[in-house]
C-alpha positions as CSV (number, residue, x, y, z in Angstrom):
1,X,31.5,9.7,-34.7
2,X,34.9,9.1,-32.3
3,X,36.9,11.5,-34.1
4,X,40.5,12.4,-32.8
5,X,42.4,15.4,-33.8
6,X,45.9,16.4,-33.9
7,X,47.8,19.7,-34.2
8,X,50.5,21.2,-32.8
9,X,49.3,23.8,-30.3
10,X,45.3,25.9,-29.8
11,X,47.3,29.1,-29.7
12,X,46.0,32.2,-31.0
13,X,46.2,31.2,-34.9
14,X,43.8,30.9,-37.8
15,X,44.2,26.8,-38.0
16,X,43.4,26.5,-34.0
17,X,40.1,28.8,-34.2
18,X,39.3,26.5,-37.2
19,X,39.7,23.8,-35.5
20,X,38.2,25.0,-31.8
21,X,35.4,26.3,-33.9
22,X,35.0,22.9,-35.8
23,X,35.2,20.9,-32.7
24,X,33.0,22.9,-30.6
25,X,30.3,22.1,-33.2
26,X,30.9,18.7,-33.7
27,X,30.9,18.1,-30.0
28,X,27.3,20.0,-29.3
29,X,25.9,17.5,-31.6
30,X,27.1,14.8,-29.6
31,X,30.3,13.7,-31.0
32,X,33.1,12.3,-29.3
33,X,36.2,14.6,-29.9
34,X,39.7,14.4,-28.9
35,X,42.3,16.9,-29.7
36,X,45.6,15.7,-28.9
37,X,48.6,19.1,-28.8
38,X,52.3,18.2,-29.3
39,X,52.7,21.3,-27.1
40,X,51.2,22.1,-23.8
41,X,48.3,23.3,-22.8
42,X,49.5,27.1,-21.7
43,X,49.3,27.9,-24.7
44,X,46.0,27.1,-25.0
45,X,44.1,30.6,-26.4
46,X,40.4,29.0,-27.6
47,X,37.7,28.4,-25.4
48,X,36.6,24.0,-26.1
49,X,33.1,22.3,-25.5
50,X,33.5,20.7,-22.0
51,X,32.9,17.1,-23.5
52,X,36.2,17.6,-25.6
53,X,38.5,15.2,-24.4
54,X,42.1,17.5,-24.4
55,X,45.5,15.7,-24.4
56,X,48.6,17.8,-24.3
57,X,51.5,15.8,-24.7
58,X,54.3,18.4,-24.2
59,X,56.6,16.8,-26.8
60,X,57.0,20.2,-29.2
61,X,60.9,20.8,-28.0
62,X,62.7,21.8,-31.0
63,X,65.7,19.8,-32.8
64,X,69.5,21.2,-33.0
65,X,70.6,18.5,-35.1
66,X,69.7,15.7,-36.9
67,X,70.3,13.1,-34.6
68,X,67.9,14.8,-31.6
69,X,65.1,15.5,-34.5
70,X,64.7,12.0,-35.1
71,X,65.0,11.3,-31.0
72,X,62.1,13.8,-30.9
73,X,59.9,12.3,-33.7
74,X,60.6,8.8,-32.8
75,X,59.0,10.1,-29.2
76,X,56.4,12.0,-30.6
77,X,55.3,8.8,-32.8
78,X,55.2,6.5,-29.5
79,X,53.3,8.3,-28.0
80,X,51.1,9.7,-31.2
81,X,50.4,5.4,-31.7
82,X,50.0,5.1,-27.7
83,X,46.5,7.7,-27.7
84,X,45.4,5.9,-31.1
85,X,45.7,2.7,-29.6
86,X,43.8,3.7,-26.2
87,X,41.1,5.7,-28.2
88,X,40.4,3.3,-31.2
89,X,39.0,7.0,-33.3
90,X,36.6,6.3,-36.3
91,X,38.6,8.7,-38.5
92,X,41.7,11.0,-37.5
93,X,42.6,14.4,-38.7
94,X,45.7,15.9,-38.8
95,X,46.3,19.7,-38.9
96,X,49.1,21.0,-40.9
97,X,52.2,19.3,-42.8
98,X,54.1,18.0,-39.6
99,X,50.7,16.8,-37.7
100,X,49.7,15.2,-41.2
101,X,52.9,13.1,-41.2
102,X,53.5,11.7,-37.6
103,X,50.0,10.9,-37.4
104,X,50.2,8.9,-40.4
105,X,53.1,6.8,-39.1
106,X,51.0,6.6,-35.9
107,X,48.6,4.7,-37.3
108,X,50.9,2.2,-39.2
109,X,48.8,-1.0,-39.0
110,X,45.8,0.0,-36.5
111,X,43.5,0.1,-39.4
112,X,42.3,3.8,-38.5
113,X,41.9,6.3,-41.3
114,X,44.0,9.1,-41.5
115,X,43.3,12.2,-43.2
116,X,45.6,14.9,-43.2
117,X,44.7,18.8,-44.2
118,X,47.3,21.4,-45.5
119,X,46.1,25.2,-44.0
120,X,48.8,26.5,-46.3
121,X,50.1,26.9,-49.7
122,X,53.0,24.7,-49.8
123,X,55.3,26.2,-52.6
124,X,55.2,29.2,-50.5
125,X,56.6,27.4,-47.2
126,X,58.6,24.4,-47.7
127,X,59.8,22.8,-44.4
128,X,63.4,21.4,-45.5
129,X,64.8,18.4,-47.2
130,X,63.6,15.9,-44.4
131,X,60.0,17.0,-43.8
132,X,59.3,17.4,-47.4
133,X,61.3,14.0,-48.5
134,X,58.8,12.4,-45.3
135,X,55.7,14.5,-47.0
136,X,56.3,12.8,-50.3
137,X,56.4,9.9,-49.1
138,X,53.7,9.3,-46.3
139,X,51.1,11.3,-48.1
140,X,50.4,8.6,-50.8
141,X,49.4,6.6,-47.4
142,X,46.9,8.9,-46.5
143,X,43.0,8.2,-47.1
144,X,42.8,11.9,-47.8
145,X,44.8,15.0,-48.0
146,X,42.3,17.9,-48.3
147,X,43.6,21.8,-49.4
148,X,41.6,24.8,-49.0
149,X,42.1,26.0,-52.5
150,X,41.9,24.1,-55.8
151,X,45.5,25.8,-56.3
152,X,46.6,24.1,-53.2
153,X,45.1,20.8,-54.8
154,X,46.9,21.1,-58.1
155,X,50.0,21.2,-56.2
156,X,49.6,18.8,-53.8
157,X,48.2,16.1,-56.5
158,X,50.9,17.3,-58.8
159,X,54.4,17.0,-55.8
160,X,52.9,14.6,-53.4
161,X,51.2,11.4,-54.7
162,X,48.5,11.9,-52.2
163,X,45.2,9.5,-53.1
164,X,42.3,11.8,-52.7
165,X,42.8,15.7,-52.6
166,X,39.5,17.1,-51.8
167,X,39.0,20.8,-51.1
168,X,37.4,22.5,-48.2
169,X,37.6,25.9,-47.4
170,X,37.7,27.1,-43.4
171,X,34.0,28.5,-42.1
172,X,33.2,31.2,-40.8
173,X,31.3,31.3,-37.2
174,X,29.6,34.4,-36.9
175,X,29.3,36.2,-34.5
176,X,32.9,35.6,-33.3
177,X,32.7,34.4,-29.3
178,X,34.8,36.9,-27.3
179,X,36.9,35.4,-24.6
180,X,40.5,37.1,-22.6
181,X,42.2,39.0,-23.0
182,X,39.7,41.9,-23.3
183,X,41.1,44.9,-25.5
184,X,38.9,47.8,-26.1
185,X,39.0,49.5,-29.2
186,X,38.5,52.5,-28.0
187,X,42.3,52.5,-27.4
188,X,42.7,52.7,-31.6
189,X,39.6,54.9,-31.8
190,X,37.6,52.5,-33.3
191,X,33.9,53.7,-32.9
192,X,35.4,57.3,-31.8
193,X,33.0,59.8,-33.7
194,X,35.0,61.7,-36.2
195,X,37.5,59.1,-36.5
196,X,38.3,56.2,-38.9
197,X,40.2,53.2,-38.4
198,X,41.9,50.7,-41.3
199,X,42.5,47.1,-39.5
200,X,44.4,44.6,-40.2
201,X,44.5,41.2,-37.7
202,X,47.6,38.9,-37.8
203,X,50.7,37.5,-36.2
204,X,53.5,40.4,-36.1
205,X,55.4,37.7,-38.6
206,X,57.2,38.4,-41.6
207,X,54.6,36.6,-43.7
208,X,51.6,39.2,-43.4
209,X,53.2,42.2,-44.5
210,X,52.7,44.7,-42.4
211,X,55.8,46.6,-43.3
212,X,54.5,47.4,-46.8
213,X,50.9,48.0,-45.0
214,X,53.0,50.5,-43.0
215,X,54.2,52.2,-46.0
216,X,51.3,52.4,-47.8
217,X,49.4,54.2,-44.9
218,X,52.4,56.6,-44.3
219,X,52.0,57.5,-48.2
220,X,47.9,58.7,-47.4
221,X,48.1,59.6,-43.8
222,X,49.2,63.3,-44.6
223,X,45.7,63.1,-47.2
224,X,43.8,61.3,-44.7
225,X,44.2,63.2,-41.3
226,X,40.9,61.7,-39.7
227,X,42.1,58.2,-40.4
228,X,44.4,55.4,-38.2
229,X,45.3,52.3,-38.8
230,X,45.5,49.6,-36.4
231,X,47.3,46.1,-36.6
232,X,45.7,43.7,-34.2
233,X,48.3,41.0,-32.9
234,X,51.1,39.8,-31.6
235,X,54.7,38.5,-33.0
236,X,58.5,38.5,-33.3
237,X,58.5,41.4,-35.7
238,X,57.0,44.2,-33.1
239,X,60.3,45.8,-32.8
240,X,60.6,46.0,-36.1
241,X,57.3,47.5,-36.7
242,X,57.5,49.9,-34.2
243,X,60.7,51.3,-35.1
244,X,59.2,51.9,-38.7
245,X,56.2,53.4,-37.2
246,X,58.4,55.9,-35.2
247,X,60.6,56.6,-38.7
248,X,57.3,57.3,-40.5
249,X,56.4,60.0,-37.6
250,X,53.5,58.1,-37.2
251,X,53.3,57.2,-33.4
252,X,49.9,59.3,-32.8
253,X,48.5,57.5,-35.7
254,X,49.0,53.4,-35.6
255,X,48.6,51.3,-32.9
256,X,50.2,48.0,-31.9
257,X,47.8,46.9,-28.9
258,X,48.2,43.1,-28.9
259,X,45.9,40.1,-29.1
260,X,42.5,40.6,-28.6
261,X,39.9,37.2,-27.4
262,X,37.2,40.0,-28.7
263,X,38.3,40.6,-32.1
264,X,34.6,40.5,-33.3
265,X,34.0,44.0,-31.4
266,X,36.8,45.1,-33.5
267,X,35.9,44.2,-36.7
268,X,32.3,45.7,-36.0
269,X,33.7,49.2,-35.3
270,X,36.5,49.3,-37.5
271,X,35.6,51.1,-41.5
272,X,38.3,49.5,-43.3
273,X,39.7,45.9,-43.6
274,X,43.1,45.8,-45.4
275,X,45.3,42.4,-45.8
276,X,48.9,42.7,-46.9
277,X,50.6,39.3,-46.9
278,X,53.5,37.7,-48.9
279,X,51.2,34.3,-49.1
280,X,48.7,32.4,-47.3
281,X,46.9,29.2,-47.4
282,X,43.1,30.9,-47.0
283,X,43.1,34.0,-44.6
284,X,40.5,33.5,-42.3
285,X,40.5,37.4,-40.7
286,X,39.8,38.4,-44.2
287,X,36.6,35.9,-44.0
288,X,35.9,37.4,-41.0
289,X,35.9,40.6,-41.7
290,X,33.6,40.4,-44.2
291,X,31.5,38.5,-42.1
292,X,31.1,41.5,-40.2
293,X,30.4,43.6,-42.8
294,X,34.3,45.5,-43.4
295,X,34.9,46.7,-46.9
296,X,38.2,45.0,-47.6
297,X,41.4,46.0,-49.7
298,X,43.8,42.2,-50.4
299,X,46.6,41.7,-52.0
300,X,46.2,38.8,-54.6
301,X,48.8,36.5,-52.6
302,X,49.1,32.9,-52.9
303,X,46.5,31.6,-52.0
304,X,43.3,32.5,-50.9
305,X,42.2,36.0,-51.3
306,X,41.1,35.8,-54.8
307,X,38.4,32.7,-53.6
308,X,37.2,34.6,-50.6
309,X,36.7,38.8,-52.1
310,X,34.7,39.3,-55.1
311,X,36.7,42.3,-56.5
312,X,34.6,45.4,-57.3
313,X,31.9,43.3,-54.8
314,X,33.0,43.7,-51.4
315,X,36.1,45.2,-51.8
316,X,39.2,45.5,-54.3
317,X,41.6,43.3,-55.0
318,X,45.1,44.5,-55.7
319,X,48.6,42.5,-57.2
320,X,51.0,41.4,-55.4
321,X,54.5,43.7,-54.7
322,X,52.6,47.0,-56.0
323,X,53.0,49.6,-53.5
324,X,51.6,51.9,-56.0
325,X,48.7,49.8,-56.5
326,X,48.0,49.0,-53.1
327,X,47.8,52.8,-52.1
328,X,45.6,53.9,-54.4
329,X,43.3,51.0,-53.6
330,X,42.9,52.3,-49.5
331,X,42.5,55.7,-51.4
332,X,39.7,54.9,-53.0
333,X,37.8,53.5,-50.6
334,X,39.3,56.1,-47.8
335,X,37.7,58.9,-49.4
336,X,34.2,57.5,-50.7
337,X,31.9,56.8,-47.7
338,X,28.7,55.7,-50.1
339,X,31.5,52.6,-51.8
340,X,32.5,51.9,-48.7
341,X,28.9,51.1,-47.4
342,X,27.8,49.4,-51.1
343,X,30.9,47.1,-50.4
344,X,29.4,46.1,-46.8
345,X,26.4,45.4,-47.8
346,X,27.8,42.6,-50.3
347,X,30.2,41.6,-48.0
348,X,28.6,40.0,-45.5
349,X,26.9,37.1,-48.1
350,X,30.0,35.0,-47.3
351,X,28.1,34.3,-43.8
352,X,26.1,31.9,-46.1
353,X,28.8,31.1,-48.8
354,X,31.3,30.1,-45.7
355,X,28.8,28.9,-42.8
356,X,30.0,26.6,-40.2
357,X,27.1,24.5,-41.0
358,X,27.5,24.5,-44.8
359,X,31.6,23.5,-44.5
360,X,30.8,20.9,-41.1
361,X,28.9,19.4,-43.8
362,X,31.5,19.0,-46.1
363,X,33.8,16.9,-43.8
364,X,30.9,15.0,-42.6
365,X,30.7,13.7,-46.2
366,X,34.6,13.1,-46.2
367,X,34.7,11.2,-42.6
368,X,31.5,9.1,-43.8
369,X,33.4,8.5,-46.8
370,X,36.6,7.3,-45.4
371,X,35.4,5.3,-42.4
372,X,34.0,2.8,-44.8
């Protein structure tokens, strides 16, 4: 299979370690794989099979008017249509709404199947009159458009027109492959004897919700002395979140310490996996976590954490925008060391449920299907 792959950057995201980690696979069993980048390859956080054929084509300046966004998209497309017409792929598979749409104009009359994936739930992050006026109207041209959540598919069949709206969840490699930058987590006290740490992994963004998660710890940290909470990442809200830390009086007791290319070593000493965001499309750290064996407390966002945590199974489910809710959750599982260990023990059956072999498989069906 000559498959070619577009997204917009492999920086330190969910989609790109889907797709590294999708790749990666595909190429050890001989494939031909090219993933082509609008942005450059500095930003390049994911380790690739050597045989991967990378292209970086440094055209992901952003727009301050109208006039330059079509400039830019009308250069992106060239030059999209220029790789397509070097390679020839067998299938190609966009990543994300944007990627989805300039690589079906690409492709305009080379006779090359496109299918485009959504790695979000769309209500929740609409992309302005253009993009979505473009989505309506390319996705009908698509061979496929596949969601990761049959909620994501209701919608998309239901707003777009798209022809085929398969869904297939992200895997889950385990164990995680650690690569720079190093972080120890002995600088949060995870695996310090005495000490327990709550996790959570994401970008700093407004999305995830780690103000509320804030909040929520600041309510049981008083009741929970021997207890710290750690947010693993890196975004435009650290300000923000640590001035909140420092109004909670909580400096000795959360930690900020970045990115982390070992993140497995961290979920494998942490005791509690919390998740706190506004919405998602299927939130891979929570799969991961579980993976490893974390006892987990979600919020029921769109979309994604009802299909990954069995509720009373591996971990509790709480609703959304209950504070209340959400603190007596991390109580519960806090304070009971024998739950916390039942919970693990279930958890890590998604290893099987989510394998990378088990969901490879599933788009090997789709490429076989559409290449015909």
């Amino acid at each position: 299979m000559n498959l070619l792959i577009l997204i917009h950057s492999l920086s330190s995201g969910g989609a790109e370690r889907v797709v590294t980690n999708l790749a990666n696979y595909w190429a050890e069993k001989g494939w031909n794989i090219t993933i082509v980048t609008m942005a450059g390859r500095e930003l390049d956080f994911y380790d690739l099979h050597s045989s991967i054929h990378r292209i970086a084509l440094y055209l992901d300046a952003g727009s301050t008017n109208l006039l330059a966004a079509i400039s830019h998209n009308y250069r992106r497309v060239r030059a999209l249509r220029a790789v397509l017409k070097q390679h020839r792929p067998d299938v190609t598979l966009g990543i994300m709404t944007t990627a989805n749409i300039l690589l079906g104009l690409a492709a305009m009359g080379l006779n090359i199947p496109v299918i485009g994936s959504e790695r979000i739930h769309p209500p929740m992050f609409l992309l302005g009159r253009v993009w979505e006026w473009l989505r309506r109207r390319s996705y009908p041209h698509l061979v496929a458009v596949t969601a990761l959540t049959e909620k994501n598919a209701e919608w998309l069949r239901g707003h777009t027109a798209a022809r085929y709206v398969p869904v297939i969840p992200n895997p889950i490699p385990y164990p995680i492959e650690s690569h720079a930058p190093y972080v120890s987590p002995r600088l949060s006290t995870c695996g310090v004897q005495g000490r327990f740490t709550m996790l959570a992994v994401g970008r700093l963004a407004p999305q995830k919700g780690f103000d509320r998660l804030l909040l929520a710890f600041g309510a049981l940290a008083l009741r929970f002395p021997d207890w710290n909470l750690t947010i693993l990442g890196e975004g435009e809200c650290r300000h923000q979140l640590e001035n909140r830390v420092a109004e909670l009086g909580l400096e000795s007791r959360v930690s900020l310490p970045g990115v982390a290319g070992n993140v497995g070593e961290w979920y494998q000493t942490a005791d509690l996996y919390v998740l706190t965001s506004l919405f998602e499309g299927f939130p891979n750290t929570l799969v991961e976590a579980l993976a490893y064996g974390l006892p987990a407390v979600s919020v029921d966002c769109e979309t994604g954490p009802a299909d990954i945590l069995r509720h009373d199974v591996a971990g509790l489910l709480v609703p959304q925008d209950d504070l209340a809710e959400l603190v007596e959750a991390l109580a519960k599982l806090m304070s009971d060391k024998s739950l916390r260990y039942q919970y693990s023990a279930r958890a890590v059956e998604i290893r099987q449920r989510l394998s990378i072999e088990k969901i490879a498989g599933m788009w090997e069906r789709l490429f076989e299907e559409v290449s015909k």
